[in-house]
Backbone bond lengths (Angstrom), bond angles and torsions (degrees), N, CA, C in turn:
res aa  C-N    CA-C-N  psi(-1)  N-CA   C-N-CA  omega(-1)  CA-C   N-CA-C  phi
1 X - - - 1.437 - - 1.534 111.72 -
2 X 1.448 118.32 -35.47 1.455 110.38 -163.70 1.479 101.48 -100.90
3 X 1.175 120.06 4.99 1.110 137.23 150.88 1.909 126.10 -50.17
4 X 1.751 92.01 -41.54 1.571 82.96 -176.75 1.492 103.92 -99.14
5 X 1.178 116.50 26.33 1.900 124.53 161.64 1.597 104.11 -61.25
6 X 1.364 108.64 -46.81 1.108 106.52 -168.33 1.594 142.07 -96.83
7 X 1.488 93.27 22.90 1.166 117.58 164.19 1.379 117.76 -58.63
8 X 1.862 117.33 146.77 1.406 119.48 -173.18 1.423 105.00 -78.60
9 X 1.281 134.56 148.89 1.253 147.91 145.54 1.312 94.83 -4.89
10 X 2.134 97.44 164.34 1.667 96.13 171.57 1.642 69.14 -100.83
11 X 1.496 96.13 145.85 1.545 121.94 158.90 1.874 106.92 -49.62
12 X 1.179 84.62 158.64 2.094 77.14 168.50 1.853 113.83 -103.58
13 X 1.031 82.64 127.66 2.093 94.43 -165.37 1.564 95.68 -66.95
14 X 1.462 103.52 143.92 1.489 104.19 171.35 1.571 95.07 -131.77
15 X 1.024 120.33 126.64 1.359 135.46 -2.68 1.594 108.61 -74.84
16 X 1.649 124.01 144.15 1.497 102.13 -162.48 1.795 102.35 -79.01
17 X 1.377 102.22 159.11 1.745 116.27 -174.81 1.442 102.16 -107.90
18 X 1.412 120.57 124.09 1.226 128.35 -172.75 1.632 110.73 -77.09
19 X 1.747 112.66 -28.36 1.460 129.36 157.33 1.409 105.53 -23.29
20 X 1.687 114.21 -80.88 0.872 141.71 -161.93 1.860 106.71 -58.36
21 X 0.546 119.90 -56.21 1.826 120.15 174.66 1.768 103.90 87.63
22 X 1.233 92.85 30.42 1.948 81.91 170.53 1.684 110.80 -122.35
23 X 1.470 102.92 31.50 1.746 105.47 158.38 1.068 115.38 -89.02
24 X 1.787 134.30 129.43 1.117 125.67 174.90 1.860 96.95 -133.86
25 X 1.236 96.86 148.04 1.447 109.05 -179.09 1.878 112.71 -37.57
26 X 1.588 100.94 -52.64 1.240 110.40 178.50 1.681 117.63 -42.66
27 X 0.913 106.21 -24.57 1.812 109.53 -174.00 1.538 105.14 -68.01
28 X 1.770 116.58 -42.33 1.481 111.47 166.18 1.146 148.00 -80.90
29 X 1.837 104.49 -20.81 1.149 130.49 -128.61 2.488 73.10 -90.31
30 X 1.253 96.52 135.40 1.743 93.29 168.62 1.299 123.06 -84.10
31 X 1.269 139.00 -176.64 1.630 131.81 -168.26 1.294 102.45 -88.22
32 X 1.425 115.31 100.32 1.738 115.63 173.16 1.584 92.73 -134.30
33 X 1.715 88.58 -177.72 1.436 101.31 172.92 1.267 127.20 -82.99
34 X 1.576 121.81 -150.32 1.391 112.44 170.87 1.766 79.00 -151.30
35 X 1.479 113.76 172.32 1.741 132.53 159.53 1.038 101.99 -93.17
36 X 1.778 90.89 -174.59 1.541 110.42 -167.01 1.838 99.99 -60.75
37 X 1.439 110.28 -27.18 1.728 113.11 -153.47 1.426 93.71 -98.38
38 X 1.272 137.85 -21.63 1.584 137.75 174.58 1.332 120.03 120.49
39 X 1.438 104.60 9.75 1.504 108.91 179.88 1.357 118.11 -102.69
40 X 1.785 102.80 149.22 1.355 88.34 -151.85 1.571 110.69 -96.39
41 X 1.351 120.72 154.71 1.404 117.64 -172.45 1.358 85.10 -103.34
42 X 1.539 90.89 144.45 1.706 132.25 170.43 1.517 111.95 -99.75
43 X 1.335 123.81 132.00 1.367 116.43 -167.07 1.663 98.46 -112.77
44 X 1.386 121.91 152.64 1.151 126.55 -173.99 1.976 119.75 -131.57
45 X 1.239 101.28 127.03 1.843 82.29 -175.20 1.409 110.63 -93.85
46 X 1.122 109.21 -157.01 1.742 117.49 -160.99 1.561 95.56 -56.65
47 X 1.024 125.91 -47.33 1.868 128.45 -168.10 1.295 111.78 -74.86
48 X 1.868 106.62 1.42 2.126 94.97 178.40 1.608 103.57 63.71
49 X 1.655 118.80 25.91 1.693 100.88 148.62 1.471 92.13 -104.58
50 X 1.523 85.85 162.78 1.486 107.08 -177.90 1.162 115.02 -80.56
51 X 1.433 143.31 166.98 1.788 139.63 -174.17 1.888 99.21 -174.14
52 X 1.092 94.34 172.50 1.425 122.13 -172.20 1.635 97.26 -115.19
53 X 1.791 114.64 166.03 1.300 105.25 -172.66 1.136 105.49 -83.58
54 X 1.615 145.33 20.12 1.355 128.28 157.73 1.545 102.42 -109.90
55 X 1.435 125.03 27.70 1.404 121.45 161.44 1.692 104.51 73.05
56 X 1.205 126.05 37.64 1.378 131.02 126.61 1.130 148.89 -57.96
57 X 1.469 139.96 100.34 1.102 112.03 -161.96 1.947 134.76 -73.12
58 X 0.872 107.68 162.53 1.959 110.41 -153.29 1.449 104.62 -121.92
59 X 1.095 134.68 163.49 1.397 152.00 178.01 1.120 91.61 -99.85
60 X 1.591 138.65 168.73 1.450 151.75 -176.74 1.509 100.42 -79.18
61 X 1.517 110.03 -9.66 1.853 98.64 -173.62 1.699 84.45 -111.27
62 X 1.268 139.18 1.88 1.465 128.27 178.47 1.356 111.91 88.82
63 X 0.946 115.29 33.75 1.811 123.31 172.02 1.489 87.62 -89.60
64 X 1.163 108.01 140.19 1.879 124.08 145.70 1.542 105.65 -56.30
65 X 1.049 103.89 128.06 2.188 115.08 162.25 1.282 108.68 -120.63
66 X 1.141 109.14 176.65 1.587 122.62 -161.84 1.705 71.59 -124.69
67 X 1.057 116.42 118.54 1.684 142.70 171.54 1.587 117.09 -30.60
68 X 1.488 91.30 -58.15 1.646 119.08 -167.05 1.956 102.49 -85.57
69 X 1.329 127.64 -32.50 0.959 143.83 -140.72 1.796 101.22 -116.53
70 X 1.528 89.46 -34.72 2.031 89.92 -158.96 1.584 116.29 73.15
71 X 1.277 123.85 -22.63 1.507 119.07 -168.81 1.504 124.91 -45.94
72 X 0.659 146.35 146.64 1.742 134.19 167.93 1.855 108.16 -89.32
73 X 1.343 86.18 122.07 2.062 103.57 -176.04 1.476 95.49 -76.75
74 X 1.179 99.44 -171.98 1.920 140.70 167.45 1.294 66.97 -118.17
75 X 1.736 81.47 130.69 1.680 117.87 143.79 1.283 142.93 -62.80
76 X 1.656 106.78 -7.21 1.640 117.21 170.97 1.289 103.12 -115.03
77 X 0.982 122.35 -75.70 1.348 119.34 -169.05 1.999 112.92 -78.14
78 X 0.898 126.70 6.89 1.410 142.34 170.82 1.613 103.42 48.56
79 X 1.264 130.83 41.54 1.249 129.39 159.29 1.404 109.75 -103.87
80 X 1.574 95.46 151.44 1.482 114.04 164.42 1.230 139.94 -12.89
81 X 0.941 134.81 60.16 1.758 126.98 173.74 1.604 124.94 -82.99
82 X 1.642 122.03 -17.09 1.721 109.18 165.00 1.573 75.33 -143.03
83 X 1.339 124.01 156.32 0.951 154.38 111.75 1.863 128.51 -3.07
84 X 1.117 132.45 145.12 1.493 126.18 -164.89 1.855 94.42 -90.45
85 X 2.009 109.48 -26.78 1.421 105.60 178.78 1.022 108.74 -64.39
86 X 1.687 138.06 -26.17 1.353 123.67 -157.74 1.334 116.04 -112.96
87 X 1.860 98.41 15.72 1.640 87.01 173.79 1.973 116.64 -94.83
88 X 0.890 114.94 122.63 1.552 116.14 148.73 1.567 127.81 -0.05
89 X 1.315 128.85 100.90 1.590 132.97 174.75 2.024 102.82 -23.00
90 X 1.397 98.71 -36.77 1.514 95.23 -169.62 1.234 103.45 -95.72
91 X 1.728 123.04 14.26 1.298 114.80 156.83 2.186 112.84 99.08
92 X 1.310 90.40 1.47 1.487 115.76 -162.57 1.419 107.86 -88.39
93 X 1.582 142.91 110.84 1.216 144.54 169.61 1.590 106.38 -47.93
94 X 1.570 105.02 145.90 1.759 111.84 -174.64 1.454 109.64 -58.80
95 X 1.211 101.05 172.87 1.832 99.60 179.74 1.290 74.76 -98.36
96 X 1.697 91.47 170.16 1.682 130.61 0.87 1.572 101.03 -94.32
97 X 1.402 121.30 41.92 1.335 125.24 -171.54 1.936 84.03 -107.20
98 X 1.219 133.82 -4.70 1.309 126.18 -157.16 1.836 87.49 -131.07
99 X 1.055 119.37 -18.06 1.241 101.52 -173.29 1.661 105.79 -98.09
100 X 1.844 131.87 -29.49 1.364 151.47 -174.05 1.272 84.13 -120.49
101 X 1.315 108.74 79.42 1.641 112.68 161.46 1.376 106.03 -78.95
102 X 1.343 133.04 -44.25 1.476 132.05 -161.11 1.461 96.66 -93.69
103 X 1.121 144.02 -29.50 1.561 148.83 -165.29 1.833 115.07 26.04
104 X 1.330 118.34 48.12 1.194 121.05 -142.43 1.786 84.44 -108.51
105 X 1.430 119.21 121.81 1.475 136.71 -175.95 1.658 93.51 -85.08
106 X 1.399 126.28 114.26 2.017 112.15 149.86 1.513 94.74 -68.06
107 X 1.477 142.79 -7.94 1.138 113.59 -166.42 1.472 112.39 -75.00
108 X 1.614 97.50 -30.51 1.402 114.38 -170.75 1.747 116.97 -41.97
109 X 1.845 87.59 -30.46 1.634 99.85 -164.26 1.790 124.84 -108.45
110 X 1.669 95.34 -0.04 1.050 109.86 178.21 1.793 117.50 -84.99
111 X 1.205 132.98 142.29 1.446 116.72 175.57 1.587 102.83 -104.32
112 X 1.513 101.95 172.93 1.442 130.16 165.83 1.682 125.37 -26.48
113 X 1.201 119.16 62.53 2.034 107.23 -166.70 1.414 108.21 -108.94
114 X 1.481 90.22 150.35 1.396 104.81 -175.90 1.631 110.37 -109.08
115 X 1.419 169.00 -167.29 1.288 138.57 -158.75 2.006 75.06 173.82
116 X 1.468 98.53 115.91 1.484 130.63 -175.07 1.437 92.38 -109.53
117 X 1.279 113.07 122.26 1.813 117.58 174.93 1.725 104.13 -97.10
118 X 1.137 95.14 120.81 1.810 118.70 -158.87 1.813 94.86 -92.17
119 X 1.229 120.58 87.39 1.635 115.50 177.96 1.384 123.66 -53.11
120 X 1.467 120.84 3.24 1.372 127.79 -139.71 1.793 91.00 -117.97
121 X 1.292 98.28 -31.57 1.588 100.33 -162.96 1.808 85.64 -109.25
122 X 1.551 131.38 -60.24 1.105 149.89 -150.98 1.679 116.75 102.07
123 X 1.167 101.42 30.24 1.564 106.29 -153.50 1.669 93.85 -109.60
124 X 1.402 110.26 161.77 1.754 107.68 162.68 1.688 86.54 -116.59
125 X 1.647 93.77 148.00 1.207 117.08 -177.77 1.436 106.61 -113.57
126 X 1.535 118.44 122.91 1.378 116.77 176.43 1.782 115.89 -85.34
127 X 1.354 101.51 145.97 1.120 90.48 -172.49 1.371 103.45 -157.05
128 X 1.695 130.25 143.64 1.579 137.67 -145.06 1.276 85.56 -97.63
129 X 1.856 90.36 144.92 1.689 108.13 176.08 1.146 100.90 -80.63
């Protein structure tokens, strides 16, 4: 079991597969802040484009774009992941990549248990195969 902790990340799919469930917002989203309520601020320079705090440029929802292109990048490796046709007037990647932004499984993180009923307490006790 503690074995599959140490499995690598899912890589980020290009083009990402909504099948697959390993798109998460974080892969586009550029290095900004957030407010008191969790939303994230977009920073803008003298010309009103949008940027991230290392001066990337950003979509109004904080995606990285390719300047010339509009596309929305990956945040590490700065390639392509949607297209500039498939983004949203409000700047929003297509569903169901916009609706399971976080696509985050507990199953992924839960292990194998077996549950021993403890007469002493009334309790079931979990316990690893």
């Amino acid at each position: 079991m503690i074995q599959d902790f140490n499995k690598q990340a899912h890589p980020v799919e290009n083009p990402p597969n909504a099948d697959s469930r390993t798109f998460n917002i974080y892969d586009i989203l550029g290095e900004l802040d957030r407010d008191d309520r969790g939303n994230i601020i977009v920073l803008q320079d003298s010309h009103g484009n949008n940027l991230d705090k290392t001066g990337h440029p950003t979509n109004i929802r904080g995606y990285l774009t390719d300047p010339k292109t509009g596309d929305v990048l990956e945040n590490h490796t700065k390639t392509k992941l949607f297209g500039a046709e498939e983004i949203d007037e409000k700047g929003e990647v297509p569903a169901p990549f916009c609706v399971e932004k976080f696509n985050f499984n507990p199953h992924d993180l839960m292990g194998d248990l077996e549950f021993q009923y403890d007469s002493s307490t009334g309790r079931a006790i979990p316990q690893l195969l």
